[in-house]
N, C-alpha and C positions, 0 to 999 in steps of 0.2 A: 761338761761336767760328767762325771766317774757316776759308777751305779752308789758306790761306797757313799760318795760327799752327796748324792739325791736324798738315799735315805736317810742318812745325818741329818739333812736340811727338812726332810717331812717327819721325822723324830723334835724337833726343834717347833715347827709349827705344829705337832698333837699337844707336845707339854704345854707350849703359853695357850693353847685354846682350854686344856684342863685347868690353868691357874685361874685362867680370866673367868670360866664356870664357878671355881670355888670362891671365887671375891666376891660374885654374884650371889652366890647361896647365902655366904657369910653377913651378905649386906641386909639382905631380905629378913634374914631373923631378927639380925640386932634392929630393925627399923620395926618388925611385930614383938619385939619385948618392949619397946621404948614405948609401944602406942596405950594411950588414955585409958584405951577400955580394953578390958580385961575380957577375952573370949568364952570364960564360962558365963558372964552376963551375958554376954550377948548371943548364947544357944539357947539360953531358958525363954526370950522370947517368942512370940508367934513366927509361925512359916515366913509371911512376908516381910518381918523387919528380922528374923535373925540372918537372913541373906546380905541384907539392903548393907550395913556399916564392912559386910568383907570383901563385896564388889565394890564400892566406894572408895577402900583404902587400898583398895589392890588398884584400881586406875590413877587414883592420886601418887601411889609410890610409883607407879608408870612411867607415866609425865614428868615427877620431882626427879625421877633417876637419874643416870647419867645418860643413858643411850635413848631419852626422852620415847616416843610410839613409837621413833624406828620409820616413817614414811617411807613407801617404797616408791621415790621418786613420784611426785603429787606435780613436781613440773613439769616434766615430762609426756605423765597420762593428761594433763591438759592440752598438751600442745599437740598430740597426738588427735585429741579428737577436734581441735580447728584445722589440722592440718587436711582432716577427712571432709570435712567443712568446706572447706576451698577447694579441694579435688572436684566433688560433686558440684561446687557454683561453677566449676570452669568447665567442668562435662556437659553441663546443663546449656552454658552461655556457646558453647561450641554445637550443638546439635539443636538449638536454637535457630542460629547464624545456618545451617544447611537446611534449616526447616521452613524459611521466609521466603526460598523460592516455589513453595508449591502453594503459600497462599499467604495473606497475611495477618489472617485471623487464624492460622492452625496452629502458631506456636500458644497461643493462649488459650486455645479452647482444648487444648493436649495436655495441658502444665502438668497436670498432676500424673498423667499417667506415664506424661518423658521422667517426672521426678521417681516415681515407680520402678519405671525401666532400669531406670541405670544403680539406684539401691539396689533391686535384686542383684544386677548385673558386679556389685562390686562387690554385694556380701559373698556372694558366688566364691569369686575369686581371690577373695583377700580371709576372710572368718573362717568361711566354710572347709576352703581349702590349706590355708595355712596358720590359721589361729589368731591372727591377725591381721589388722586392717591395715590400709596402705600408711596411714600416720604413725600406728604403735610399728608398724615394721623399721620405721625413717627412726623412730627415737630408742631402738632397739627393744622393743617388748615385747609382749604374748600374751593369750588370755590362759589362763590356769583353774582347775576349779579346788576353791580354795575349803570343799568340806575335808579335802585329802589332808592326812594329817603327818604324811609319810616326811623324812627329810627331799623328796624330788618330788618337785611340783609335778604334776598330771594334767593333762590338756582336757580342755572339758567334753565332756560325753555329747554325743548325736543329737539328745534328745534337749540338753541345754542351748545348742547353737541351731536348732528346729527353734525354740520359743524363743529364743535370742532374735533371729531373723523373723518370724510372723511378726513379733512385737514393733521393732524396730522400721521392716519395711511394710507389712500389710497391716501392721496398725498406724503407720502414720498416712498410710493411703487411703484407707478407709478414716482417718478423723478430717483429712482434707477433704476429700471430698463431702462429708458429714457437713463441713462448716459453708460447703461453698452452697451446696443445696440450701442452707437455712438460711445466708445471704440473699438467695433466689427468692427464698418466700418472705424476705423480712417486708413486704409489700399488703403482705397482705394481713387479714382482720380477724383470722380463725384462733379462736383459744387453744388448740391442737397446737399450732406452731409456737406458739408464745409459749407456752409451758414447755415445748424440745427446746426452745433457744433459751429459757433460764435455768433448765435443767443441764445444757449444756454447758453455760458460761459456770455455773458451778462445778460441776468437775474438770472444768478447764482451769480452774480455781485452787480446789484441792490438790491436783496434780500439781500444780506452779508451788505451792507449798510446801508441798511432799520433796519434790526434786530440790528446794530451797534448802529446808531442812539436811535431806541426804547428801548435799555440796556441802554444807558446813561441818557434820561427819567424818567426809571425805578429807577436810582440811585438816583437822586434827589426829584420823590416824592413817590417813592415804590408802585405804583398802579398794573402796568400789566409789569409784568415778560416778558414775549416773545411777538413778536408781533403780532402772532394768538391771543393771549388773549387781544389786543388792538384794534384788529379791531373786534372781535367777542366782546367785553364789559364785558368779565367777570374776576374776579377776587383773589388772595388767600388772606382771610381773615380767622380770629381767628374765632371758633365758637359760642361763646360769648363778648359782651364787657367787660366781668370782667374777661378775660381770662388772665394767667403769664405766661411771657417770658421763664418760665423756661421748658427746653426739658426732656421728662419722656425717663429714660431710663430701662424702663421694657424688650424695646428686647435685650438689651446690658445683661439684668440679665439672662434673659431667653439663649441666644447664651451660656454664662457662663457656665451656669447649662446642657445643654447638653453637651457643650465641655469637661466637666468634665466625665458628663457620657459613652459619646462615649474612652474617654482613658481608665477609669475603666473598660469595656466591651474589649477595647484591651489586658489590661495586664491579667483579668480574662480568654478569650478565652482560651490560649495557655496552660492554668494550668487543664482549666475543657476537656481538650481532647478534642475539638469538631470531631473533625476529625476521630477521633476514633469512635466516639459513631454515627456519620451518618454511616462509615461501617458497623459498627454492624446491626444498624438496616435495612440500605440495603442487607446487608446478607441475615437476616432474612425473610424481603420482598420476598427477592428471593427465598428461599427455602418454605416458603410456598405459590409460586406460582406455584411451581414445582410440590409441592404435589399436590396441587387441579389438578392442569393440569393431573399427572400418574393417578390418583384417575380417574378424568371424562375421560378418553381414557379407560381405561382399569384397572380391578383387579387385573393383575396376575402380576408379579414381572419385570419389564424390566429390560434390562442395563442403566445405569447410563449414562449420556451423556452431554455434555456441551451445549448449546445455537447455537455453530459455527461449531458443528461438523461434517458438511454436507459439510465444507470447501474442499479443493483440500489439498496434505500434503506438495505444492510449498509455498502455501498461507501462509502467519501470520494473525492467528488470530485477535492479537493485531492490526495489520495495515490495517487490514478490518475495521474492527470496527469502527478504526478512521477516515481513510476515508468517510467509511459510518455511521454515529451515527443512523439514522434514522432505523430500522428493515426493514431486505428484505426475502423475502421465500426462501426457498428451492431452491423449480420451476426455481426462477429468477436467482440464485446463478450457477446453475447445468448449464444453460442457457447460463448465461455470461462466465462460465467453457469452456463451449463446445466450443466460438465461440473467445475463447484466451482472452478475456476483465478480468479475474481476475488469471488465471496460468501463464499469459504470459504479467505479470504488473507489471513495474516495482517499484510501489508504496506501492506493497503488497506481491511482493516475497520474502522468507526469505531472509536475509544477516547475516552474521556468527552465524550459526547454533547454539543454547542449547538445550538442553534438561529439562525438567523439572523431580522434582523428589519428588513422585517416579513413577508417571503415562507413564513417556517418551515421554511425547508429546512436538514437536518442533515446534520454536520462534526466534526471531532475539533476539539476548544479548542486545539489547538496550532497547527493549520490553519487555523483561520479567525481566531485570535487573528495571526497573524503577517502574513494579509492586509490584512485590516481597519488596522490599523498601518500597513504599510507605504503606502498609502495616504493618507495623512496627510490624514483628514480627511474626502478629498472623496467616497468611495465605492468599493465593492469589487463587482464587477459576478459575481454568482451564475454558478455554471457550470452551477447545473439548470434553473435557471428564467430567468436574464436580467438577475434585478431588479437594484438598486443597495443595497445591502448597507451600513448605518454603523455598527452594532451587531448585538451577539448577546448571547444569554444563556441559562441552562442548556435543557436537553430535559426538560417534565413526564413523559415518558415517554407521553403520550395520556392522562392517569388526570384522570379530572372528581370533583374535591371537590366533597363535599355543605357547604352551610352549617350551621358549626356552631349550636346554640342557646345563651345564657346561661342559666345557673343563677338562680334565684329567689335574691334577696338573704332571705330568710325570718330572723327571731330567733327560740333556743329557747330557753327556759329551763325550769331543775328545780331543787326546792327538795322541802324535805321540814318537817313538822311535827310539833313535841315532842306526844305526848300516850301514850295506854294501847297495850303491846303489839300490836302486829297491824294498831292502827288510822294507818296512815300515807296521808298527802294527796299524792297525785302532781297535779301540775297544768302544765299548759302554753300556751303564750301564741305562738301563729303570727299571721299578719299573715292578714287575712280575703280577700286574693288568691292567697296562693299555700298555702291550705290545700285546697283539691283538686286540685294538679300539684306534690308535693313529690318529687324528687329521692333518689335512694337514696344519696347521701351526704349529706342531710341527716336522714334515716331513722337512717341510719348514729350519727350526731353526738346525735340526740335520745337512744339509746338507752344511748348513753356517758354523757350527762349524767345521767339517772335510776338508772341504775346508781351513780355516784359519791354522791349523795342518799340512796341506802339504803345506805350502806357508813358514809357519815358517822352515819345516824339511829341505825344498830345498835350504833356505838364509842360515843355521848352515852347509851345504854341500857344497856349495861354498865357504865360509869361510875357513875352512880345506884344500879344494885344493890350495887357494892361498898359504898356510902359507907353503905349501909341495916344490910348486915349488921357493917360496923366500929361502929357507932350500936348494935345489940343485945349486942354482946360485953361492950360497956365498963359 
């Protein structure tokens, strides 16, 4: 576009802004001649009602008009301050989550002062420094102070974003904990406390009213959002007048594009080994720490030795370590040895013995089992000795079995033979090798079998006499 056809075109938008004024001027009269009451009555009244029917009919023609209050985006300023809302629940829940490793009562007995921290820390950043918060910034807006009556809005002065932030961050610090103390005493029986806890629930009362009030306000001519921003006069407005309702959603593209990236980084991990390749080079780490260290003690060749080898052989290595992550000397170790704090612990004694292999140094199975494992494979590097570790298996406890001998396969046999009272044949039939090294449970077995021989020979003996004397009777 030409300089010539710009200014045509800004000659073009000054006249219909003049027309649209004059339609406006025009309308305002003809609706104060058409109105009931006649304004010389209504000046001869008192102070307070000759006011009361011209601010009346001036907010009723407001509303009735066509450009009704005019709200200056009332959606907006609301979403803007949940959106702060949720900032602060998600700051809160994240330094929460980093705070449950140093105890598990500290995120609760802190609450108020992590909720503290991070208000200062955002009005800091977001009000103080740019006029707005992280939510009017997302919905495009700005605090303004609206006693300026110039046509460009004015950012608000030092001294309203000083009591803006006291209010907001050390007065809600100070009513929290206000409330949490009188919970603390609601125990007890002092008329002192019961008069601060009804005096309190009442201005916790009025407040809810007040703010109640100052919301519905808000709905009808969208000025000041909360009621700090109504008695302090400042306000969220657009940062230009030719600003569009319409909300950029560049963080919505942005959250995308990393949600994207962070899965692609998930399914990539598990495929590029990372887990692997930190061993490795922790390995390596280690071993040429190892060297420099034999190198600067001494030239001449030592033994090999693990990190923990200076342990007691009650101890697990493993379960030292874990208890203790931090390095301890020798000195300390030999020390707390002597005086029963790590041979005589039951956090660090073995429990069911292994062995590793092929060094022979012992571990609890759950210890060395989970190492070995994690590992995958390539080697688990000894903490007493050095060695590289890919299996284990139980502890004989030091005990040397003897070889056992086999038993002599020997056959025995017993028989007995029919003949006269008394005269019975015992005989037996052993292999001519193992009848001078026979076995006491073949001893055993031979003496069973000829027992059985004379029990049978005695019942065929009886027999025969019966049948002798049934043969004399008859």
């Amino acid at each position: 576009m030409s300089s010539t056809n710009f200014a045509a075109a800004q000659e073009r938008v000054l006249e219909r802004r003049r027309l649209r004024e004059a339609e406006a001027r025009a309308r305002h009269t003809a609706q104060q001649r058409a109105s009931p009451i006649s304004p010389a009555v209504v000046q001869r009244l008192p102070y307070p009602l000759n006011r009361l029917p011209t601010s009346g009919w001036r907010i009723w023609n407001s509303v009735k008009g066509r450009d009704g209050t005019r709200p200056a985006f009332r959606v907006g300023q609301v979403d803007a301050e949940l959106l702060d809302e949720e900032l602060l629940g998600l700051m809160k829940g994240q330094v929460g989550d980093a705070l449950k490793y140093f105890g598990p009562q500290m995120r609760e007995d802190w609450s108020h002062e992590i909720l503290f921290g991070l208000r200062a820390i955002l009005f800091k950043l977001s009000i103080w420094d740019h006029n707005a918060s992280y939510g009017a910034a997302l919905q495009g807006l700005q605090y303004t102070d609206s006693r300026s009556k110039g046509p460009v809005f004015s950012t608000p002065t030092k001294w309203q974003k000083s009591v803006y932030g006291l209010l907001t961050v050390g007065g809600r610090y100070a009513w929290d904990k206000w409330e949490s103390w009188l919970i603390s005493q609601e125990g007890g029986y002092e008329e002192d406390v019961r008069m601060l806890s009804r005096l309190t629930d009442f201005i916790s009362t009025s407040h809810s009213i007040a703010a109640f009030i100052s919301f519905l306000v808000f709905l009808v001519n969208g000025r000041y959002r909360t009621l700090v921003d109504r008695i302090l006069r400042i306000r969220l407005t657009p940062p230009s007048a030719q600003a569009s309702r319409e909300v950029s959603f560049e963080y919505l593209n942005r959250q995308l594009v990393w949600h994207a990236f962070t899965e692609f980084l998930l399914f990539l991990l598990p495929l590029v080994g990372i887990g692997r390749w930190r061993r490795w080079i922790s390995r390596a780490w280690r071993k040429m720490m190892n060297s420099v260290r034999s190198s600067g003690e001494s030239d001449e060749p030592s033994e090999k030795q693990g990190e923990l080898a200076f342990l007691p052989e009650r101890t697990c290595a493993i379960c030292y370590r874990d208890q203790n992550p931090t390095s301890t000397t020798e000195t300390d170790v030999l020390a707390a040895s002597a005086s029963g704090g790590i041979s005589g612990s039951a956090q660090t004694d073995i429990t069911n013995p292994y062995e590793t292999v092929p060094c022979g140094c012992i571990y609890c199975f759950v210890c060395i089992v989970q190492k070995v494992e994690a590992e995958e494979g390539q080697g688990w590097t000894c903490l007493r000795c050095g060695e590289t570790v890919k299996k284990c298996q139980p502890w004989n406890g030091d005990v040397l079995e003897e070889a056992r001998s086999q038993p002599g396969t020997g056959k025995i046999v017993g028989f007995a033979m029919d003949g006269e009272p008394g005269n019975e044949t015992r005989g037996t039939d052993r292999d001519q090798d193992d009848f001078e090294k026979s076995s006491p449970l073949q001893e055993i077995s031979a003496d069973e079998a000829l027992q059985h021989s004379e029990q049978w020979s005695t019942i065929e003996k009886d027999a025969e006499d019966e049948g002798v004397e049934q043969s004399q009777s008859h």
